[in-house]
C-alpha positions in Angstrom: 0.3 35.9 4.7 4.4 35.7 4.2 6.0 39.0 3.1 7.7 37.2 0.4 7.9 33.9 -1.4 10.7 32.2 -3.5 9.6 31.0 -7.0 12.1 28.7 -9.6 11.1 29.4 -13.0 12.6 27.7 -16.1 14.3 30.3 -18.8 11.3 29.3 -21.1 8.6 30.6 -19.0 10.4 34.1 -17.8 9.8 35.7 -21.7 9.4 39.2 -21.4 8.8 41.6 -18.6 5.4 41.1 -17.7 6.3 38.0 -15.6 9.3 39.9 -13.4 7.1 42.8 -13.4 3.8 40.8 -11.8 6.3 38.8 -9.5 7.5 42.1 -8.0 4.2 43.5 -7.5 3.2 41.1 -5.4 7.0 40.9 -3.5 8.1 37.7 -4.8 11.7 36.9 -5.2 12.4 34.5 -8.8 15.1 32.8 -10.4 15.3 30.9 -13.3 17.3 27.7 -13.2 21.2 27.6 -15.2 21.7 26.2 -18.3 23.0 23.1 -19.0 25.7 22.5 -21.4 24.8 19.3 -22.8 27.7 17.4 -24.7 29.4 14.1 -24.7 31.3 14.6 -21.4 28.1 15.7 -20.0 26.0 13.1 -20.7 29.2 10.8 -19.2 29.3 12.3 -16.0 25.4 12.0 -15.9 25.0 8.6 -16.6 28.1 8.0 -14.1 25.4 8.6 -11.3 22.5 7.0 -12.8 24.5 4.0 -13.9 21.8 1.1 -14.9 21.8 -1.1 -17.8 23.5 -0.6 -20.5 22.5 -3.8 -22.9 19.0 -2.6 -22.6 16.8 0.9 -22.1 13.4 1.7 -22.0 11.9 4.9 -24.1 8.7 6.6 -23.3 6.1 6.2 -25.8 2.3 7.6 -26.4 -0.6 5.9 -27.9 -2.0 7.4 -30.7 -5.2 5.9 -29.9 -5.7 6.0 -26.1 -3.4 9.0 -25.5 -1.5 7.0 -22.9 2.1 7.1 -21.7 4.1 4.3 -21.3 7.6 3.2 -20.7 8.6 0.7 -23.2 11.9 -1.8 -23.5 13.8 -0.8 -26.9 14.8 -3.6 -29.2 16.2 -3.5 -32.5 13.5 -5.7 -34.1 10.9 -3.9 -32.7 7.7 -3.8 -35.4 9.6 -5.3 -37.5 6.9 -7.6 -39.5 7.9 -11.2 -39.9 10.5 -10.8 -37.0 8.5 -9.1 -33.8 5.4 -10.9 -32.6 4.4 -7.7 -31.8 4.1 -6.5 -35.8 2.2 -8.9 -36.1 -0.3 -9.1 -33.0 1.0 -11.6 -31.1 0.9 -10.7 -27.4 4.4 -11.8 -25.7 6.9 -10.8 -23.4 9.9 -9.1 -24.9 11.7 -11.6 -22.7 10.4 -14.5 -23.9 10.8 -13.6 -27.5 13.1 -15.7 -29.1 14.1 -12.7 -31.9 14.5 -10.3 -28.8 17.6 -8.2 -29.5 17.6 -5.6 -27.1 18.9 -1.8 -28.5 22.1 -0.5 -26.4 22.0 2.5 -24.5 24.7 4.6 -25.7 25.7 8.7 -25.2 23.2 9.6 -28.2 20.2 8.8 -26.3 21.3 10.1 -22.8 22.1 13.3 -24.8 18.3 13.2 -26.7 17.0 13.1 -23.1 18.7 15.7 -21.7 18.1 18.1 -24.4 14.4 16.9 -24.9 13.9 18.4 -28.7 11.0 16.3 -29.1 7.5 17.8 -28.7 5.8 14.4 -27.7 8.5 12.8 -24.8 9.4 10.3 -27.2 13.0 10.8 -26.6 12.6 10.7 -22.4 14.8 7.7 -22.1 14.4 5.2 -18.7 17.1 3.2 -17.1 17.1 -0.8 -15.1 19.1 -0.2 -12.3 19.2 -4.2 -11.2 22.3 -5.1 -13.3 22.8 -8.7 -14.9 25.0 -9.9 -12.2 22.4 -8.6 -9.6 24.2 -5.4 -8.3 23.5 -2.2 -8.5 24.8 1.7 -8.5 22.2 3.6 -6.6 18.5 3.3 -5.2 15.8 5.3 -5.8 12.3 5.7 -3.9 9.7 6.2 -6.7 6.7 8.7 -5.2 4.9 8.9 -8.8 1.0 7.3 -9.2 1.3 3.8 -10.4 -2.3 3.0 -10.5 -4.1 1.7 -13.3 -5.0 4.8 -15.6 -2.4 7.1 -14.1 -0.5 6.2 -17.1 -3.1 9.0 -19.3 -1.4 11.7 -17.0 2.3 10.9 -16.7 1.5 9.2 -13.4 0.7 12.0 -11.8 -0.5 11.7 -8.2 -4.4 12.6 -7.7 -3.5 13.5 -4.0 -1.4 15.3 -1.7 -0.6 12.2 0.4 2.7 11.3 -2.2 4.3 14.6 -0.7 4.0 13.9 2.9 5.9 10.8 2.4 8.8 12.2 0.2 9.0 14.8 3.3 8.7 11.7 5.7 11.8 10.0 3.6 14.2 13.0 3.5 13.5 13.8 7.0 14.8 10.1 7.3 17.6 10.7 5.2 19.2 13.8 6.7 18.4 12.6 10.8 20.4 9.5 9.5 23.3 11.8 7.8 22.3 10.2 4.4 23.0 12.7 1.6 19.9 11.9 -0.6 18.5 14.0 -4.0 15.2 14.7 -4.6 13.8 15.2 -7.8 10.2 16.6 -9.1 9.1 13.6 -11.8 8.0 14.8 -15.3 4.2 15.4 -14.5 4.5 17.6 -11.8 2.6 15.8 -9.3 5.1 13.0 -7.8 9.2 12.8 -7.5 12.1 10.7 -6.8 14.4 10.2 -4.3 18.1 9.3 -5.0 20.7 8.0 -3.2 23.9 6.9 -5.0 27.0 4.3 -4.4 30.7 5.1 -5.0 30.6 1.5 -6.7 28.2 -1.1 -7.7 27.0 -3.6 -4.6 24.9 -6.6 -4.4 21.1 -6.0 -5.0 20.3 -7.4 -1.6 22.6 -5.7 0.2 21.4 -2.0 -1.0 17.7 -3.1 -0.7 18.2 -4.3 2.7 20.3 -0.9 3.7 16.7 1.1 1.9 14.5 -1.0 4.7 16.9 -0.5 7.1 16.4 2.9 6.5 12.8 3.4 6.8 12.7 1.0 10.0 15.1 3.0 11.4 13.5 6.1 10.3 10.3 5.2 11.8 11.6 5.5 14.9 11.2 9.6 14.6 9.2 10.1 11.6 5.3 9.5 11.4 5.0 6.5 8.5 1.1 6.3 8.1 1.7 4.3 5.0 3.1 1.0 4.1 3.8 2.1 0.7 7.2 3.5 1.7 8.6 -0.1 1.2 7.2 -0.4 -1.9 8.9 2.6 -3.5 12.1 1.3 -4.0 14.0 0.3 -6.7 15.8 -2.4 -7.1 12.5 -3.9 -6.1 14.4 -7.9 -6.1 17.3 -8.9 -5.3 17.9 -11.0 -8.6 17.1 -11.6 -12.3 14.7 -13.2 -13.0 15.5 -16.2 -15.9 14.6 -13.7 -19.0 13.7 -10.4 -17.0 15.4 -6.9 -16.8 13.8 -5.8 -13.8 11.9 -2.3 -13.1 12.7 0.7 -14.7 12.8 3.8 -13.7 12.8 7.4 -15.6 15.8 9.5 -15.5 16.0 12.9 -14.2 16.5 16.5 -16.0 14.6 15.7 -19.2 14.9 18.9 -21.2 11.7 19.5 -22.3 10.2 19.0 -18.8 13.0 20.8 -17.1 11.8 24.0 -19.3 8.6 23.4 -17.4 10.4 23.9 -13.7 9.5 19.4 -13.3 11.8 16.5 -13.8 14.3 19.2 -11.7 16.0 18.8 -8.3 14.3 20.4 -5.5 14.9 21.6 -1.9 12.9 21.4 1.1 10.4 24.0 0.3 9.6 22.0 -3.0 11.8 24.6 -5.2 14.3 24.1 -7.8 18.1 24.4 -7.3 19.1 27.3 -9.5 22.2 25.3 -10.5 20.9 21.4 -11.5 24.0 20.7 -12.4 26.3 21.6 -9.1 23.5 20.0 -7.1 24.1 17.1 -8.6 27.1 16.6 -8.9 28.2 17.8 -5.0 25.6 15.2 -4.0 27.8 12.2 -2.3 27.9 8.8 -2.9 27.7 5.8 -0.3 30.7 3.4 0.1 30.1 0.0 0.4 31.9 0.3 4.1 29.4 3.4 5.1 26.6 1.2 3.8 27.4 -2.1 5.8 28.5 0.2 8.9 24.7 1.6 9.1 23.2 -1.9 8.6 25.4 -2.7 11.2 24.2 0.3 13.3 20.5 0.5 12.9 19.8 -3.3 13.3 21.4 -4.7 16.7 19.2 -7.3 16.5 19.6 -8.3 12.6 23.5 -7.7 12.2 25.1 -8.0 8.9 27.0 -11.3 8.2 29.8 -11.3 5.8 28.5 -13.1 2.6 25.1 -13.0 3.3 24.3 -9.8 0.8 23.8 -12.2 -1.8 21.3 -14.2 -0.4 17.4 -13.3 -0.4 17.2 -10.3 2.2 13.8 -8.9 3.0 13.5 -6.8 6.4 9.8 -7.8 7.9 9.4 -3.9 9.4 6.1 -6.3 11.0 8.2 -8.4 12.9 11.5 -5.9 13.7 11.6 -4.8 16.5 8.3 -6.1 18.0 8.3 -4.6 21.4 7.0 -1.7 22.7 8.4 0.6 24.9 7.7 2.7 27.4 9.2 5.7 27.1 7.0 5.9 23.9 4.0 6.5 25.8 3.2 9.8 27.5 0.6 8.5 29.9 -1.5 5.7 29.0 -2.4 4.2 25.6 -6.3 5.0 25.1 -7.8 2.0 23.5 -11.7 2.0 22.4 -13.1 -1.0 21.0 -15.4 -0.4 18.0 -15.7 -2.0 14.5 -12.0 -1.3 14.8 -9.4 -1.6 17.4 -9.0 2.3 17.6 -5.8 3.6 19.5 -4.9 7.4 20.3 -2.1 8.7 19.2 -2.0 11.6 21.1 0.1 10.5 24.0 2.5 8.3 21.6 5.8 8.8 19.8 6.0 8.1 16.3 8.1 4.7 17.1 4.8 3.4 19.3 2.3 4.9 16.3 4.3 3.3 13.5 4.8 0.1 15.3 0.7 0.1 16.0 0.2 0.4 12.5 2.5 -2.8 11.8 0.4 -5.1 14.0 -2.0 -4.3 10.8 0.1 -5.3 8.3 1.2 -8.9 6.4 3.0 -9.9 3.2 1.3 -10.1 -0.1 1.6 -14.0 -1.3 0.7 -12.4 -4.8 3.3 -10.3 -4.8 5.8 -13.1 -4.3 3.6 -15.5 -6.0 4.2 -13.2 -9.4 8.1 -12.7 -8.7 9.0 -16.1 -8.6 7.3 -16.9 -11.7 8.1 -14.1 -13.2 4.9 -12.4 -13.9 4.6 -8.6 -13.4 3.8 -6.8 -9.8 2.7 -3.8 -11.7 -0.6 -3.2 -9.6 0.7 -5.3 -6.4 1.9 -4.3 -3.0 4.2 -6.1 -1.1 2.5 -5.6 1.8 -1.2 -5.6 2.8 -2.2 -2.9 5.1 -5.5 -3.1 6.6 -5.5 -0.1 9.5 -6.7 3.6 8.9 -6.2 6.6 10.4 -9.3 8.8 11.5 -9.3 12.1 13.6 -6.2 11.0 15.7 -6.4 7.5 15.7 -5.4 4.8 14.7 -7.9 1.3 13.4 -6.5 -1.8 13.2 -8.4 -5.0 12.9 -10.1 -6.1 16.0 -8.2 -10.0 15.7 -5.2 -8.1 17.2 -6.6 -6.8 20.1 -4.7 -9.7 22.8 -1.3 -8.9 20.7 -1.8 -5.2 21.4 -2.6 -5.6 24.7 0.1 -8.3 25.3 2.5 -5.6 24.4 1.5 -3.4 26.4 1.7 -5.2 29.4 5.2 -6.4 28.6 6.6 -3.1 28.1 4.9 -1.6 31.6 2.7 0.9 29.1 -0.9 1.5 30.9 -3.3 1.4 28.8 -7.0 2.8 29.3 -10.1 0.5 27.5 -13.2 1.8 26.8 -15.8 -0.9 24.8 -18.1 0.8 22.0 -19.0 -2.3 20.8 -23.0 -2.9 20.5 -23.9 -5.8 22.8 -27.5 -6.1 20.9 -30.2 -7.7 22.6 -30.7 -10.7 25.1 -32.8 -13.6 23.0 -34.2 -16.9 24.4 -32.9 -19.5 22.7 -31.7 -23.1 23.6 -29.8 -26.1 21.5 -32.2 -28.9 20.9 -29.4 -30.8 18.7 -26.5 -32.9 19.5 -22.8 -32.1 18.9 -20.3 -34.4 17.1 -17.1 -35.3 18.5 -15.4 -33.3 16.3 -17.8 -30.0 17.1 -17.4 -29.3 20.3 -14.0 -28.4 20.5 -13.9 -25.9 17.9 -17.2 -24.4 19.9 -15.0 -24.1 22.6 -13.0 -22.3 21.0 -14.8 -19.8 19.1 -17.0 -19.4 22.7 -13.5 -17.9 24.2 -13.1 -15.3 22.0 -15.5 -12.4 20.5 -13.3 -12.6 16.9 -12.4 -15.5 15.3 -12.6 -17.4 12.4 -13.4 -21.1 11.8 -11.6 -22.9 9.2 -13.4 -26.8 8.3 -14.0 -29.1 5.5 -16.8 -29.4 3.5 -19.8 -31.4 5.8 -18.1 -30.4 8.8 -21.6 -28.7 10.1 -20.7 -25.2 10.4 -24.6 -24.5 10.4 -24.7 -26.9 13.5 -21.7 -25.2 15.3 -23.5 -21.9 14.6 -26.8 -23.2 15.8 -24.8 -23.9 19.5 -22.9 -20.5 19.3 -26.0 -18.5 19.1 -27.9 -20.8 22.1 -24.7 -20.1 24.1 -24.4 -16.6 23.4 -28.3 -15.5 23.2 -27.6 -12.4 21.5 -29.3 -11.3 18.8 -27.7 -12.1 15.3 -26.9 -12.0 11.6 -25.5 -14.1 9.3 -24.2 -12.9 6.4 -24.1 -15.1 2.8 -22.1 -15.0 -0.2 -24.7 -17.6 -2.5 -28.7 -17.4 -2.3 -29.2 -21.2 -2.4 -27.6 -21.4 1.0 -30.1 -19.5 2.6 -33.1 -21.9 3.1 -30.4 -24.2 4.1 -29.0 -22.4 7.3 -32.8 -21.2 7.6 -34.3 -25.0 8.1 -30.7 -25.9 9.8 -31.7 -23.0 12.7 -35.9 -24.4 12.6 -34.2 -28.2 13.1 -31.6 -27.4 15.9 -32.5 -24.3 18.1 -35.9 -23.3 20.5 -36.6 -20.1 19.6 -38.9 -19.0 22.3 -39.3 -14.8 21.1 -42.4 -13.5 20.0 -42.7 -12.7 16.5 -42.4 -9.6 15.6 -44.3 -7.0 14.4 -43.9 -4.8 11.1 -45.8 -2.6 8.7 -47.1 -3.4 5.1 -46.4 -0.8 2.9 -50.3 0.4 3.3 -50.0 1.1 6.6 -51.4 -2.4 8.0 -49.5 -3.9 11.1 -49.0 -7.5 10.7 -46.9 -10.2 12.6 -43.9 -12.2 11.0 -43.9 -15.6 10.1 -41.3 -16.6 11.7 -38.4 -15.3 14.2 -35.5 -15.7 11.4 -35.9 -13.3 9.2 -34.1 -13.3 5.6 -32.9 -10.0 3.6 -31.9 -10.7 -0.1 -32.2 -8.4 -2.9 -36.2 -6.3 -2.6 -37.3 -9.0 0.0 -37.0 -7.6 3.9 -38.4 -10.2 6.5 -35.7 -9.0 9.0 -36.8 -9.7 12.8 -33.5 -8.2 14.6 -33.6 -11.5 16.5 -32.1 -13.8 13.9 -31.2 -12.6 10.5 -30.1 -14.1 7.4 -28.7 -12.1 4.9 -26.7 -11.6 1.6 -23.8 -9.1 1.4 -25.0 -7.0 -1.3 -28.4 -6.6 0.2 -27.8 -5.0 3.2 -25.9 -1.6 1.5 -28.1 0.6 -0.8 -28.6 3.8 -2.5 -25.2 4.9 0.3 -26.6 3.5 3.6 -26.6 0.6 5.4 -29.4 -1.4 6.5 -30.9 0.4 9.8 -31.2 -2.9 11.8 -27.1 -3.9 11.5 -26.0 -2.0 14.1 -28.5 -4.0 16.3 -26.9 -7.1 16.2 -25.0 -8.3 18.9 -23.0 -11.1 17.3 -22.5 -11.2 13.0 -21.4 -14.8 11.2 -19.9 -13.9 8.0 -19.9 -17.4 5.8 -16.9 -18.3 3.3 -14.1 -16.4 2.8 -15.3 -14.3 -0.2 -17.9 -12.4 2.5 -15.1 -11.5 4.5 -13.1 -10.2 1.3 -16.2 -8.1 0.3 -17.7 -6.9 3.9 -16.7 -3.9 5.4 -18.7 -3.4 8.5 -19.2 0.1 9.6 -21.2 -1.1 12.6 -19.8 -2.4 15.9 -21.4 -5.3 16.8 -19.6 -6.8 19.6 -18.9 -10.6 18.3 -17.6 -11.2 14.8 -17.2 -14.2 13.4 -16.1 -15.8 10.3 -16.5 -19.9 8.0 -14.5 -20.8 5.5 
């Protein structure tokens, strides 16, 4: 246990001496943060550093009915009946509103925020930092929860996970000699990082110098998540026709600065005494220093003169794909499971983080929604589908030749060890004929253990199964997203393949042992005539009451049909040859 620990405690919570007395007791040093003198030159010198919008602002607001918290654009028609849709239940973006006249942000309302008088938040004030002529004066990394529901608790985080990366981020910040603020968000439980410029630059180029950042970053720092490039704001490099961007929540709201949160804090997570001095000593980034480090940390992407303006995205999945080997102390343990599962005992973070990218794609939702304009509220930009377990790190089993290739062109050994079930050997022979068209894509799919076939409608996928299983002879399952299909790949395997396996045996429910009828068994819903040798199944049946169903990890080879199975299925089980139909 430490001999002493540091505590910040707002003026409002240190009334009386019981609290000094307790906190010596138990050999704790306090202090209580400085009071700010809030006036007119104040709030100027404030808004100087959070510089957004200033034809528009967002307030935060509570239902009276739900309890929730929200963030809401201000407009000087607002429930005004026969003007605002709004007054009179018509659902419509305040954009699109032709009788949209969007209040001012002016020194009244940055001073209402700092002082915070009002018991229910209503005058925390929000700012846009994407300016109309797409430039802006500072980014910011936004750790709080932005799920749907967090709203009910401020957007507090239900994890610890949001702190690791706001660690991860200022670690970033000060290896890279960025001078960056952190601040503790209104709830408690998530914060904001800030880093300002000495004068407004193009959208583009301050998002690109924010990825830059993190790329670079990754390089030292452990980045489990892809949510870091999601945290920033600007989040686009333009306005949209009609939009105002993303908002986010200014800093040193009175009422929840009495409560030690919306507060600057150090490295341990404590308040600065002095708010105030913090702030204000905290530098700002020229437009030189920020081009210089673009310049610095991306030898492969330099920065081109003119090109800030243009849509700039840094793909941290494609920078700076190869490996190398001094990131690998040893060899790279790979075991081959229901994941591709690599140790990251014997790698530096730069190996780890660039593992986890081989995992990761773009969301064509996300982009979808900003070029039309719709909101990316619950949408990341990326897709991540790895995990980290005990050590390791999954990623999906299709990347298994691009990790390897990498390895071998960097000169990293690399030690593979196959977990995968095999299942059992089956006697089984094609009695059909192939189309033209057929047997290349068998070929194909024959070369690899992971694949996915992608064919029109009447192509005969059933067919080209039929031949993959004769040609494998491994025991396997095939996995459906519509009941009607079933009797259709069921009469589709009795027409083209010789089945020469006894049927099995199984055990009524009185005890009785009895003999299937037939060696393709089918599991959907209560019904369970499963043989192990070739199964039909649907999704949902095969996961109840928390388990899976005790034959799937028997399999040697699963066929999941249609796309929508392969959105839904998560196998737990390793079965050595997965393949996909859509």
């Amino acid at each position: 246990m430490p001999k002493s620990i540091r505590l910040s405690i707002s003026p409002a919570a240190l009334q009386g001496d019981k609290w000094i007395q307790s906190l010596k007791k138990i050999g704790a040093k306090y202090c209580s943060l400085l009071p700010i003198d809030i006036t007119e030159n104040t709030a100027r010198h404030f808004f100087a550093r959070f510089w957004g919008r200033e034809d528009v602002y967002a307030k935060r607001s509570v239902s009276k009915k739900t309890g929730k918290a929200g963030y809401f654009p201000q407009c000087d028609n607002l429930w005004h009946y026969g003007v605002c849709p709004k007054a009179d239940k018509v659902k419509i973006q305040c954009g699109k509103c032709e009788n949209q006249s969007y209040s001012k942000l002016g020194i009244a309302q940055i001073i209402g925020h700092l002082k915070g008088e009002r018991a229910d938040g209503s005058d925390v004030i929000g700012v846009y930092p994407l300016l109309p002529d797409d430039t802006c004066r500072f980014i910011v990394f936004d750790f709080d929860n932005h799920e749907k529901g967090a709203e009910e608790k401020d957007f507090a985080n239900t994890d610890n996970e949001w702190k690791e990366e706001v660690d991860a981020v200022r670690t970033i910040c000060k290896e890279q000699g960025i001078d960056a603020l952190t601040e503790r968000s209104r709830s408690g439980r998530g914060a904001h990082l800030w880093i300002f410029f000495a004068q407004k630059i193009p959208a583009g180029l301050a998002r690109k110098f924010g990825f830059a950042l993190l790329d670079k970053g990754a390089e030292t720092v452990n980045m489990k998540s892809f949510r870091y490039y999601d945290r920033m704001l600007p989040t686009q490099n333009h306005v949209l026709d009609g939009g105002i961007g993303n908002l986010i929540a200014l800093p040193l709201q009175g009422q929840a600065l009495r409560e030690g949160n919306s507060a600057f804090i150090d490295e341990n997570w404590n308040a600065y005494q002095d708010q105030w001095k913090v702030l204000m000593e905290t530098k700002k980034l020229s437009k030189e220093k920020i081009e210089e480090c673009i310049k610095t940390w991306l030898p492969e992407n330099p920065f081109e003169p003119g090109m800030e303006n243009e849509e700039i995205r840094i793909k941290p999945w494609e920078y700076q794909r190869k490996f190398h080997s001094e990131d690998a102390m040893g060899s790279m343990k790979i075991v081959l499971s229901n994941l591709i599962y690599v140790d990251t005992k014997n790698l530096k973070y730069r190996l780890q983080n660039q593992v986890r990218r081989l995992a990761a794609f773009l969301n064509p939702v996300y982009f979808k929604n900003q070029r039309i304009g719709y909101s990316n509220y619950l949408e990341s930009r990326t897709i991540y589908m790895g995990q980290e377990e005990y050590g390791y790190i999954g990623i999906p089993r299709g990347q298994y030749d691009e990790l390897v290739k990498r390895c071998e062109e960097a000169g990293i050994h690399y030690h593979l060890e196959d977990k995968r079930t095999v299942g059992r050997r089956i006697d089984v022979t094609f009695q059909g004929e192939l189309r033209k068209s057929q047997i290349p894509a068998v070929k194909k799919m024959l070369e690899k253990d992971t694949g996915i076939l992608s064919a029109a409608t009447a192509f005969g996928k059933t067919v080209v199964c039929g031949k993959l299983i004769a040609e494998r002879k491994v025991s396997t399952l095939i996995l459906l997203e519509s009941s009607a299909l079933m009797e259709q790949w069921a009469d589709a395997f009795q027409d083209f393949l010789d089945i020469k396996e006894e049927l099995p045996e199984y055990q009524t429910p009185s005890g009785r042992i009895k003999k299937r009828k037939s060696v393709i068994g089918k599991i959907h819903g209560a019904h369970d005539s499963s043989t192990g040798i070739i199964d039909i199944a649907m999704v949902g049946s095969l996961y109840k009451k928390g388990e899976f169903h005790p034959k799937l990890q028997e399999y040697g080879m699963v066929i999941m049909d249609d796309e929508r199975v392969i959105i839904r299925t998560k196998l737990e089980k390793p079965n050595k040859i997965t393949m996909s139909l859509t």
